[in-house]
N, C-alpha and C positions, 0 to 999 in steps of 0.2 A: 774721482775721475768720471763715474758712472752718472753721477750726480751732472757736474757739468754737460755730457753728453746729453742726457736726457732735456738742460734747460736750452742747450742749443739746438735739440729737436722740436721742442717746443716755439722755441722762436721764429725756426724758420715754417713751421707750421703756421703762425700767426700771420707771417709776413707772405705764406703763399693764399691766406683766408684775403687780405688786404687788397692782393691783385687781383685775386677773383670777382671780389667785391665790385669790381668794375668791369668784370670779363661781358662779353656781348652773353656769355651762356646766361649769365644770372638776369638779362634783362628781361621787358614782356609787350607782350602783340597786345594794342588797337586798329583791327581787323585784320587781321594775320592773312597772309595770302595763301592761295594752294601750295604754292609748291616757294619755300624756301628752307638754306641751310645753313652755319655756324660752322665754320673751320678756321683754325690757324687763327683765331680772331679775327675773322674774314666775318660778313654779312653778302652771301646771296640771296637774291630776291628775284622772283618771278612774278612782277608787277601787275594787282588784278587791272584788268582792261575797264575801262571807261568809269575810273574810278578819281576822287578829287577831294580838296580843301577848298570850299572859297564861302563867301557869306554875302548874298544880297547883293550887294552894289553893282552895277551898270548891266549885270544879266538876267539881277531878280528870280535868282535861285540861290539854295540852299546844300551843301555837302558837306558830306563828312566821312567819307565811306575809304581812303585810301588809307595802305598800307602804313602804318607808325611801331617800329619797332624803341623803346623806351624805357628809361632811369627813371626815379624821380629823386631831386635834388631840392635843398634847400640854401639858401642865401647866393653868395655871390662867386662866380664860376666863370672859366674859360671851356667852352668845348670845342672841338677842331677833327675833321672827319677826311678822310682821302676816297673822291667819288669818282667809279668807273660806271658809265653806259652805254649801252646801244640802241641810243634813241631813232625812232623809227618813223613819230607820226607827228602832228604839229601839238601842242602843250606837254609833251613826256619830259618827267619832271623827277627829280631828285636831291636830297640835299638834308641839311639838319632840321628840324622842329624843334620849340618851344612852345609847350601849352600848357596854359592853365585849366584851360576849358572848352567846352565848345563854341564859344563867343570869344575867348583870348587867345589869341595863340599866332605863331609866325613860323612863317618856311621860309627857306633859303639854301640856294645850291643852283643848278647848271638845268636848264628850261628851253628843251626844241622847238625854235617858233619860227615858220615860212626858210625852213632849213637851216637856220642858224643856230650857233650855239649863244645863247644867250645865260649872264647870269641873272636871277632872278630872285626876290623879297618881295612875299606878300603878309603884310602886317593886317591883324583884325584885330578890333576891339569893336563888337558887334555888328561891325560892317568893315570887308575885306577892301585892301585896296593893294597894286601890282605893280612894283616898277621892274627896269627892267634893263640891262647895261648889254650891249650887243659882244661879243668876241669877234675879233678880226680876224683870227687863227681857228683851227680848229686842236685841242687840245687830245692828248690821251686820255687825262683826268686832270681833277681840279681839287682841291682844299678849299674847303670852308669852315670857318672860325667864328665861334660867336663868343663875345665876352658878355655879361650880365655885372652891371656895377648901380649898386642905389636902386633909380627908379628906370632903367634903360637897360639897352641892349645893344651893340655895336655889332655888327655883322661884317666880314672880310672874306672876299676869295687869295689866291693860290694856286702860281702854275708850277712852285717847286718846293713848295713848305716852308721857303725863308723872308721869299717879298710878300707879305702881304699888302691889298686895295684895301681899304674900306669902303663900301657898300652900301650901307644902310644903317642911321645912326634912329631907333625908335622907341618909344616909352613903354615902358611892361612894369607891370605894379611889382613893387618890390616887398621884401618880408611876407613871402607867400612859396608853398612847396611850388615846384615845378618839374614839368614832365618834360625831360629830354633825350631827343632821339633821332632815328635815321626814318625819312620818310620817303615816300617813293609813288609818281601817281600817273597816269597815262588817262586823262580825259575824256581824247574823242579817236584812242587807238585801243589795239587789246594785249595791251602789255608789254614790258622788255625787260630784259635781265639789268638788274641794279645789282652792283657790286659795292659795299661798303668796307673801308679798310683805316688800320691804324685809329682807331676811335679813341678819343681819351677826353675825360672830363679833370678837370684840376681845380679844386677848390681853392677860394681866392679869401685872404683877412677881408671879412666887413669894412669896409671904408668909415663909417660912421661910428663902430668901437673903436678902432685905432685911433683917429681921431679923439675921441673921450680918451681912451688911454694915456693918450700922448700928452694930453693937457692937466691931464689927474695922477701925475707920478708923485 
C-alpha cells in the first residue's frame, strides 16, 4: 500500500513538473520592462515607452528594443493568448511573437492607430512589412492564435475563444527552434499596462512524419 502511495505521489509530482513546464513562471525576458508581474498565470506588463519591433522598410530604421516575454519551442505548434489593454497613444501594441532572430520574426495581436482598434501582423524576414484589419467595435479583449505547420504560420484573432478570423497566412522556415511569446510595445507613447492571460502552447504531430508513417506501416 505504502508502495502504491508513494508511485502515485510520484506521478502526480511528474505531472505537476509537465504544467509547470509551460507555466509563464518558467519563461524569460528579451528586454524585460521595469515594472512587471506573474500571477494566477496572468502576465502583467508595464509597457517600456517609445519602445518597438520593426526592420527597415518604408521608415528606414531599425528596432528591436520592446518588451518579449518567451518559450522556446521546437517543430510544429498551436499558441493562443487572451490580450487585455489600455492603449493610450497611436501604435501601442500587443499580441504574440515568433522569432527566430533579429532579422525573423512576427507579431501579432490588437494595435492602437488614429483611435481605433485595430488587429495587426507585422511579418520580417530582413525587411518588416505591416498589415492591418480595422475593428468596428471596440472589444474588452481579444485572442490570438498562431498555428505553425511545415514551412508557415497561420495567425487568427478572437472576440470569444470559439470563432476564430484568420489573419495572416506567412512563410517562417520550418525545422528550426523557435522563440515564443507575449510581446508588448508603445512606439511614439510611454507605455500602458499589457495584461496577458490563459497562455498555452500545444504541441502539434509533424505533418511530414505522419505522413512517412502513414505510408511505411
Amino acid at each position: 500500500m505504502k508502495k502504491k502511495i508513494a508511485l502515485l505521489g510520484c506521478l502526480v509530482a511528474l505531472a505537476g513538473q509537465s504544467v509547470l513546464a509551460q507555466s509563464l513562471e518558467k519563461m524569460q525576458w528579451f528586454n524585460e520592462p521595469e515594472k512587471w508581474e506573474v500571477k494566477n498565470n496572468t502576465l502583467n506588463m508595464q509597457v517600456t515607452p517609445k519602445s518597438d519591433y520593426w526592420r527597415v522598410s518604408h521608415y528606414g530604421f531599425t528596432v528591436d528594443d520592446a518588451p518579449f516575454y518567451y518559450a522556446t519551442y521546437g517543430g510544429e505548434f498551436e499558441v493562443k493568448v487572451k490580450i487585455t489593454g489600455n492603449y493610450k497613444t497611436r501604435f501601442d501594441q500587443m499580441g504574440l511573437m515568433l522569432r527566430i532572430d533579429s532579422e525573423r520574426w512576427i507579431k501579432a495581436g490588437v494595435e492602437f492607430v488614429d483611435n481605433k482598434f485595430n488587429i495587426s501582423a507585422v511579418v520580417t524576414d530582413k525587411k518588416s512589412d505591416w498589415s492591418v484589419l480595422q475593428l468596428e467595435k471596440t472589444p474588452s479583449f481579444v485572442w490570438i492564435k498562431a498555428v505553425r505547420r511545415l514551412d508557415a504560420v497561420e495567425f487568427f484573432y478572437s472576440l470569444d475563444d470559439k470563432n476564430y478570423i484568420m489573419i495572416r497566412n506567412a512563410p517562417f522556415q520550418d525545422n528550426i527552434p523557435v522563440m515564443v511569446g507575449l510581446m508588448a510595445a508603445s512606439p511614439d507613447g510611454d507605455g500602458f499596462n499589457a495584461k496577458f492571460e490563459n497562455f498555452k502552447v500545444t504541441q502539434l504531430p509533424d505533418q511530414r512524419r505522419q505522413e512517412w508513417l502513414k505510408n511505411n506501416q
